[in-house]
C-alpha positions in Angstrom: 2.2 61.6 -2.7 4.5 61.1 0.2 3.2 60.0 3.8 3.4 62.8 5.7 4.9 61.9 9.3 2.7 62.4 12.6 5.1 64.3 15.4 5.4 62.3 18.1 4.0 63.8 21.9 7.7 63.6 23.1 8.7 65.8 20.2 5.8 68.2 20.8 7.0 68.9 24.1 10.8 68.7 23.2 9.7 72.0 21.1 7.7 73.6 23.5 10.4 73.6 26.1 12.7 75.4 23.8 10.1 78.1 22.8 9.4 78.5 26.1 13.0 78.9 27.6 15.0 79.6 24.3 17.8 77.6 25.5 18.6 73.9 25.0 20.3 73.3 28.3 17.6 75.3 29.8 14.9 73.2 28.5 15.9 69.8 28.4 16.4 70.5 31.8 12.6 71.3 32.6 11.6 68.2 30.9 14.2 65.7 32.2 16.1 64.8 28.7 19.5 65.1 27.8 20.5 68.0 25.8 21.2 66.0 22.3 17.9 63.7 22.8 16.1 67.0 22.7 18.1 68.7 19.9 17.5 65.5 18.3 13.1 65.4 19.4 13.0 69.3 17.5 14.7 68.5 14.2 12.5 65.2 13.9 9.6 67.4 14.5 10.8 69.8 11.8 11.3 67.1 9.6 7.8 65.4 9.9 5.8 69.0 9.6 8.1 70.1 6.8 8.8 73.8 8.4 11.9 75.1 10.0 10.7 75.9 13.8 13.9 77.2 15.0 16.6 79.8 14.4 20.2 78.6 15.9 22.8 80.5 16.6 25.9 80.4 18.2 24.5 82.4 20.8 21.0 82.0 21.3 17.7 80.2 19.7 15.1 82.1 17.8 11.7 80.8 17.2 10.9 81.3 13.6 8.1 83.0 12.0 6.4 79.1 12.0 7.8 78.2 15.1 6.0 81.1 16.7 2.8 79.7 15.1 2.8 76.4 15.6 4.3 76.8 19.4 1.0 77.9 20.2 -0.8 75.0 18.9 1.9 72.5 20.3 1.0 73.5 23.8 -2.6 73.5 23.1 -1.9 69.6 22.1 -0.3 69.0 25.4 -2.6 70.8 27.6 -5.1 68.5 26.0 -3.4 65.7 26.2 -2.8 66.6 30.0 -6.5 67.1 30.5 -7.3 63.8 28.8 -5.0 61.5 31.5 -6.4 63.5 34.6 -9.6 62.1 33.1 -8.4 59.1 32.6 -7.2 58.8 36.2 -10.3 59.8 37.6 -12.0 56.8 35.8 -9.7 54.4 37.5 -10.2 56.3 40.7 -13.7 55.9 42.1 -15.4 58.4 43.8 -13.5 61.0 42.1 -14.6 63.7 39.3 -18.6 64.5 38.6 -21.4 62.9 39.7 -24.4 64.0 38.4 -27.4 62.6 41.1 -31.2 62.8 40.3 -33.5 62.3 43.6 -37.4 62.6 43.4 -39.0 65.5 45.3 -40.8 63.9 47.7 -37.3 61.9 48.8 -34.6 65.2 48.4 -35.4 67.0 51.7 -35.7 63.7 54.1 -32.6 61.7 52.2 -30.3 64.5 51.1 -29.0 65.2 54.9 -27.8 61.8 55.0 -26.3 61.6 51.4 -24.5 64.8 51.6 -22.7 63.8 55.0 -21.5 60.4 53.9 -20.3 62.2 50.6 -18.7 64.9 52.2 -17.0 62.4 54.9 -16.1 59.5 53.0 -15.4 60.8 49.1 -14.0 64.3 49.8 -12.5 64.3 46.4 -16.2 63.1 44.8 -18.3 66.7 43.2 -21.8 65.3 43.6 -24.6 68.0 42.1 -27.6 67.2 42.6 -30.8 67.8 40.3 -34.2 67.2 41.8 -37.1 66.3 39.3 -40.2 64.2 39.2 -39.5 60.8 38.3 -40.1 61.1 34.4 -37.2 63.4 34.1 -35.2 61.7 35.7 -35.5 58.7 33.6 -35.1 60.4 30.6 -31.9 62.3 32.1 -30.3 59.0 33.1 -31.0 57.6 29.5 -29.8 61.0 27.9 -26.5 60.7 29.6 -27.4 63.8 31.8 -27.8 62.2 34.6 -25.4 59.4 36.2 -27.6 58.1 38.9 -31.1 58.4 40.8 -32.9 58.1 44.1 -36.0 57.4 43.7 -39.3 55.1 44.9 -38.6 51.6 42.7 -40.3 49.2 41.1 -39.5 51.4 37.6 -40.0 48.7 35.3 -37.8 50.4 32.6 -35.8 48.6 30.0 -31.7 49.2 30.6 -31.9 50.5 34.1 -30.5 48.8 37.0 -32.0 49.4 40.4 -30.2 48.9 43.7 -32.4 48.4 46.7 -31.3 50.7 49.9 -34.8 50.5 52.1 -38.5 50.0 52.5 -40.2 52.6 54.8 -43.9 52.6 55.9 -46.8 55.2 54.9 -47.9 57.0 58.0 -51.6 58.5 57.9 -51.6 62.2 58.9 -54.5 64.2 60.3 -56.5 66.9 61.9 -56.0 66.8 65.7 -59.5 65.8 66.1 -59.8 63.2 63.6 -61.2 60.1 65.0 -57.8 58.0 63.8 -55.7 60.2 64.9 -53.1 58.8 67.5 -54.4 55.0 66.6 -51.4 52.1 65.9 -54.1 49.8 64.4 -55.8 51.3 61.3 -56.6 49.0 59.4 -56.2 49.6 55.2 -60.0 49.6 54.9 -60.0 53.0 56.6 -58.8 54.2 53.5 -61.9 53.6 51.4 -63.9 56.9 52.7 -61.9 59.2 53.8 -61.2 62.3 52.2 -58.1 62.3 51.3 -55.4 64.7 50.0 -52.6 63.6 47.4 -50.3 65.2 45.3 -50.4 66.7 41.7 -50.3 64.8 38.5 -46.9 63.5 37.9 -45.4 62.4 41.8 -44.8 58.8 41.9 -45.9 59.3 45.6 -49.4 60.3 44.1 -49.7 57.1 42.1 -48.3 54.9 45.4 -51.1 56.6 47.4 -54.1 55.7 44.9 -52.4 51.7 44.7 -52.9 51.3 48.2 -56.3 52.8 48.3 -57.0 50.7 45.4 -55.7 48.0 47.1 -58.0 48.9 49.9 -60.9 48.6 48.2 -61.4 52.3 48.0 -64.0 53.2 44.8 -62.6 55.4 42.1 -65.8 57.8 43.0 -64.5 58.2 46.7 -63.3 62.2 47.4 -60.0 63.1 46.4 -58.7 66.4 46.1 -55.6 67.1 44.3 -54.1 70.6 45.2 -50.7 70.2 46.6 -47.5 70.4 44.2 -45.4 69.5 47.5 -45.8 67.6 51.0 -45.1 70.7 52.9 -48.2 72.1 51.7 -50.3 69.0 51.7 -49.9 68.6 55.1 -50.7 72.2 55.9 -54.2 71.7 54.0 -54.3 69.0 56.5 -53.8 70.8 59.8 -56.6 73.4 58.2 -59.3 70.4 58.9 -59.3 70.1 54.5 -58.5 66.0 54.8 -56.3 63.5 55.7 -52.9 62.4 53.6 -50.1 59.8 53.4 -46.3 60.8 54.4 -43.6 58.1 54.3 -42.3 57.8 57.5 -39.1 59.5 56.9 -41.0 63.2 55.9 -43.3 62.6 58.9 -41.1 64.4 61.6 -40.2 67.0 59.1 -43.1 68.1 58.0 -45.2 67.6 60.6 -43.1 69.7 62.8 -44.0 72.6 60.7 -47.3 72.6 61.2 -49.4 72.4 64.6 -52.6 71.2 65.1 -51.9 67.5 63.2 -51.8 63.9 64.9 -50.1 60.3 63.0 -51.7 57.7 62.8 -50.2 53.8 62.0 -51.4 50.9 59.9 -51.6 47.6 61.7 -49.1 45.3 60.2 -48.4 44.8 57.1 -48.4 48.7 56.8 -48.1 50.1 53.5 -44.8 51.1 52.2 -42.6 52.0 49.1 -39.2 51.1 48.4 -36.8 53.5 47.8 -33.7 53.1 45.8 -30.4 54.1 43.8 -31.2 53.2 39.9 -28.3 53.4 37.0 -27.8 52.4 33.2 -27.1 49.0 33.2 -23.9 48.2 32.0 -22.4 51.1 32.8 -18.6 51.6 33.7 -19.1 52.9 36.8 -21.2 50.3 38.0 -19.1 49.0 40.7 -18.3 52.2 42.5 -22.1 52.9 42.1 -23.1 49.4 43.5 -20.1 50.5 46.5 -22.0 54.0 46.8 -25.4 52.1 47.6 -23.2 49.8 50.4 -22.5 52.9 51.8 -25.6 54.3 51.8 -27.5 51.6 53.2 -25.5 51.7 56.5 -25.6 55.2 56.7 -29.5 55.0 56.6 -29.9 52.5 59.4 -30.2 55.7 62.1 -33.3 56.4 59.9 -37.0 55.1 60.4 -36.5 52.6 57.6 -36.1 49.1 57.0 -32.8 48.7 55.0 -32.9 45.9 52.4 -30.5 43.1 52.6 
């Protein structure tokens, strides 16, 4: 059996010129190649498919019945081809193309102003969509391949995931207006142990931080807590209506609090607690240095925030 010849992409788009202007001079032209190279680039294609693709005449060129055929199917080759370098390019051009960015619901409303403005000034040419899910989801996005990068409270603790450290930010206390901590800048952590405090549904990392520091506190598993909030906004709109206390990072606290009357902040004496919040990608993965650039970036463009940005 004899090797049948592969056509060559130069040859693919020798032909489609000519079925698309039906005149030699005309095409070669179009594709800047001399009349005889492409004369030459369509009867090598014939020959390596083994059909006749044109009609010459004296006059004119006529696509044959398999020319018309298989012009169709040469352009879909080069349309793909095209498609495949503008990927390409935007592989070797960072900040370009999709990126796909998970972010934690009790982060996205505080964070996103910030992320969207640096994107929007810096990578104009960057389509960042953003997908906010509990942190769970996220990590099994990323791992899928759904997901290209997260923002998110860290330590994870996950096998194959790379974190990149942008800030720390305290854990403000938030209450009634006639709660007797109210206003204070010196609670200490063992004022968590019996208060009645509100937290967040199954599922928020922010839920589990909150319990840790009460642990840490020495609060007993038997002290109140009631869970009825799926989101901060209403959590701290069960506090304002006198139901408990909660814990806001300091970046929610002028958000949320400002929606709701009747509340006061109160602060932790130092060491306050705090979580760390961060960008988190697969390890190894190719665009590791523009995502290690992005977190640069981000890290200066947090500094107007209430945070502590990490080193």
């Amino acid at each position: 059996m004899n090797r049948v010849k592969q056509p060559s992409l130069a040859q693919l788009r020798a032909f489609a010129a000519v079925a698309e202007h039906l005149h030699f001079r005309d095409a070669a032209a179009a594709i800047g190649m001399s009349q005889p190279a492409l004369s030459g680039a369509v009867s090598a294609l014939e020959e390596a498919l083994g059909v006749q693709l044109l009609e010459r005449t004296t006059r004119k060129v006529l696509l044959s019945p398999a020319g018309e055929r298989l012009a169709v199917r040469a352009r879909a080759v080069l349309d793909a081809v095209g498609l495949l370098m503008e990927e390409a390019e935007a592989v070797r051009a960072p900040f370009t193309g999709v990126l796909r960015l998970g972010v934690i619901p009790t982060v996205a409303p505080y964070l996103l102003p910030t992320v969207l403005k640096l994107v929007h000034e810096r990578y104009p040419e960057l389509d960042l969509q953003v997908h906010e899910e509990q942190t769970s989801s996220l990590l099994e996005g990323l791992s899928a391949g759904r997901l290209d990068l997260l923002l998110l409270a860290v330590p994870l603790g996950v096998p194959g995931v790379t974190e990149l450290p942008l800030f720390d930010e305290d854990f403000v206390l938030v209450t009634p207006e006639d709660h007797w901590l109210g206003g204070r800048h010196d609670i200490p952590r063992e004022a968590l142990r019996e208060l009645h405090l509100l937290l967040l549904d199954e599922g928020h990392c922010l839920r589990d931080q909150a319990l840790d520091i009460c642990r840490e506190a020495g609060r007993t598993e038997g002290a109140p807590v009631t869970t009825t909030a799926a989101g901060l906004a209403t959590l701290v709109q069960l506090v304002a209506g006198g139901l408990g206390v909660t814990l806001l990072p300091r970046t929610a606290v002028d958000v949320e609090t400002g929606r709701a009357g009747r509340l006061q902040t109160g602060w932790f004496t130092d060491p306050a607690p705090s979580r760390r919040i961060a960008l988190a990608m697969r390890s190894g993965t190719a665009r590791g240095g523009e995502f290690e650039e992005f977190a640069v970036a981000l890290r200066e463009a947090m500094r107007a925030l209430p945070v502590r940005v990490a080193a």
